[in-house]
N, C-alpha and C positions, 0 to 999 in steps of 0.2 A: 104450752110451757114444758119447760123440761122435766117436772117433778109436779105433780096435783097436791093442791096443798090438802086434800083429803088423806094420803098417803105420810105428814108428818108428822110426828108423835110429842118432835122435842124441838126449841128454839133452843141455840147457844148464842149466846151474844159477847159480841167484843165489848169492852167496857168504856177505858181510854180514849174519848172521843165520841163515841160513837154513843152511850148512853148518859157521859157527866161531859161536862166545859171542865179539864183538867185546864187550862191554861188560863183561861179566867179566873177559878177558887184560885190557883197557886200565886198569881199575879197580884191577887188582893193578900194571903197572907204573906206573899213576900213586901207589899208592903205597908205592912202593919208592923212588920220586925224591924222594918227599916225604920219608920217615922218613931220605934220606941226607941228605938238608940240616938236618934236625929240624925240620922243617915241620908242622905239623898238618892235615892236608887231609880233605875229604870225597871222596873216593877217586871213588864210585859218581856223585856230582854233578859230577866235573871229565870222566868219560868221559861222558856225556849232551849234557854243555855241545860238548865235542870233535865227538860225532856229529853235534849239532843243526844245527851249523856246515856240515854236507856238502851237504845240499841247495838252500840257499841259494848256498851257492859254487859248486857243480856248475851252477845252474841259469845262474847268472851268465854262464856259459862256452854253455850253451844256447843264449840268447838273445842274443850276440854282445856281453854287456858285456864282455867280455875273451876275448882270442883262447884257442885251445885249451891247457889248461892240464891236466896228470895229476894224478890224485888223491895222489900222493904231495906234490904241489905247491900243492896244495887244503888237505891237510890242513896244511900246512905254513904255509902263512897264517893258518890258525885257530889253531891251536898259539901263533903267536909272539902269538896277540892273547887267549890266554888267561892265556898264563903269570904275566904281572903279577896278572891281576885275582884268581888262588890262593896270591899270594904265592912264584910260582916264576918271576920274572921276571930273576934271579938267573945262571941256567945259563948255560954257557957253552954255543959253537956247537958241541963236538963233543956234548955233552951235550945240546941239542934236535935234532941231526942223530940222533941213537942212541935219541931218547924217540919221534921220529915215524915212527921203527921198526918201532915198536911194532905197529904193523897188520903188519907182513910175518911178526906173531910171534903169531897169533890160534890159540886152540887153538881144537880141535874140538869139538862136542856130541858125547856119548859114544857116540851111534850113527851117526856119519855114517860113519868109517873101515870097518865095517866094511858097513854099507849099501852104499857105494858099490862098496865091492867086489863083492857080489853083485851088483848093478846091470851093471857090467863083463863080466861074464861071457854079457851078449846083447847091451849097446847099447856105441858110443861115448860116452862120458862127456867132455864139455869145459864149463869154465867158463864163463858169458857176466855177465861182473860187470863195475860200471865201477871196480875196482878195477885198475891199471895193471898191466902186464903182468910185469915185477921182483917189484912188490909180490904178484903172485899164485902167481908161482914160487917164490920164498922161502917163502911162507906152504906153499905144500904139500909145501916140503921140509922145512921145519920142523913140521908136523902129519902128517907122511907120507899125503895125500891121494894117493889112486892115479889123478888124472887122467887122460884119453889124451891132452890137449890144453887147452894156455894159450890163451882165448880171452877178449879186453878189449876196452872200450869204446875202449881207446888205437888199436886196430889201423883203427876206422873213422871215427876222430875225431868222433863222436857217443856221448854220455851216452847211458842207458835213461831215459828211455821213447821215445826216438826211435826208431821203424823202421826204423831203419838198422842198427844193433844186434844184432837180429832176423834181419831179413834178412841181412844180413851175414855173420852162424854160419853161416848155411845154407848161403849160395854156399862160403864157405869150404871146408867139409868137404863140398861136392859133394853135397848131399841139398834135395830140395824144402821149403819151410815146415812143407808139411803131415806129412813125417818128422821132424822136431823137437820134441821137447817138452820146453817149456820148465817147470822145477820149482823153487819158489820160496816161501817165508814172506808172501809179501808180496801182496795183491792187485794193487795198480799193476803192478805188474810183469808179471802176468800177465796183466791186462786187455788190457794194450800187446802184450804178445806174441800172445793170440790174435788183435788186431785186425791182425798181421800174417802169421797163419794159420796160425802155430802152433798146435800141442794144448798143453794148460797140468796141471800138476799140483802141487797145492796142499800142502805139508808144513807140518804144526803145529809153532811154536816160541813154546807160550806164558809162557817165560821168559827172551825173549830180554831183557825189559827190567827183571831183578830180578825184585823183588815188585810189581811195578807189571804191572797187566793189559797182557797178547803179546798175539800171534800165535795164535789158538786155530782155534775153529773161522770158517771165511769166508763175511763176508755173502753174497756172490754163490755160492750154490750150482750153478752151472752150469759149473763147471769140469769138464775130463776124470774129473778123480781127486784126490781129498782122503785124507792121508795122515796117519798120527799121525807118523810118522818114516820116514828112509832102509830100515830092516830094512819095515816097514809096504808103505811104495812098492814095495819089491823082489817079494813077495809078491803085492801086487794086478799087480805087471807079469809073474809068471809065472815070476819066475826064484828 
């Protein structure tokens, strides 16, 4: 392998995907809002349209079309410019302040909870998602995630895939690149992290998107470690 897992100090984990079902929680509160209004919605196509919206906005903030803006704030411009177009353009503000919520309300895939726990018991476990730092504390007290550590793109005012990101966990909790490894559904994410020297490990989430083909197995086979799930990972890391 490219990296001994005896050599790393600190898990960072993506979040979105890769440790809650964002599209599933979002799909049931989107409708819930609907069935309270007697609305008719496609539940599964309003949380897609929701997601699709993040990396565009995100990147917007990137690339200095707009100063740095939190993902609660991100979403929260997608939001108000969906609601009309599902016929929920109706709500009131405490009513789209309480549906954009909804991400601090993300359950978990059935094995991350207890995944991580075992994981816990040799490394540091922190998040490294650009999901805002509220937004990720809530979310793990409400999915009882055993983090050791709230770790956001908020803290270093750079998105992922920026090296900053990266780099940044690292300084953070006092450990080299090359003791981090970063774990995650998503290739990007991980591509960027080894290019900042991280070791990467790759977790399947082939139903992060419904029935619509995931996150399965990863083109680039040259990752540290490729994992069916958190309980999977724990075992290939020895614990």
């Amino acid at each position: 392998m490219a990296a001994e897992s005896s050599a790393v100090r600190l898990l960072t984990f993506d979040v979105f995907g890769t440790v809650v079902d964002w599209r599933g929680s979002i799909a049931r509160e989107a409708a819930a809002v609907a069935q309270s209004r007697g609305i008719k919605l496609d539940a599964d196509a309003f949380a897609d349209r929701w997601r699709a919206g993040y990396r565009p906005a995100m990147d917007r903030v990137r690339n200095g079309e707009l100063p740095w803006i939190n993902i609660d704030r991100l979403h929260r411009m997608i939001l108000d410019e969906l609601l009309p177009q599902f016929g929920l353009g109706g709500l009131t503000e405490a009513e789209r302040v309480h549906f954009n919520r909804a991400w601090h309300r993300l359950e978990p895939w059935p094995d991350s909870v207890a995944g991580l726990t075992r994981l816990k018991r040799k490394f540091v476990l922190a998040t490294l998602s650009n999901g805002n730092v509220a937004l990720l504390t809530n979310m793990a007290k409400h999915a009882a995630l055993p983090w050791d550590c709230i770790l956001s793109a908020e803290l270093f005012h750079h998105y992922k895939p920026d090296p900053q990101t990266y780099l940044g966990a690292a300084e953070m909790l006092d450990v080299t690149p090359a003791q981090t490894m970063m774990v995650a559904a998503h290739e990007d994410d991980l591509i960027a992290a080894r290019a900042a020297g991280l070791s990467t490990a790759f977790v399947r989430r082939p139903r992060e998107f419904g029935t619509r083909p995931g996150y399965d197995l990863p083109r680039d086979r040259s990752f540290d470690y490729v994992a069916d799930n958190f309980e999977d990972l724990a075992s290939q890391l020895g614990v």
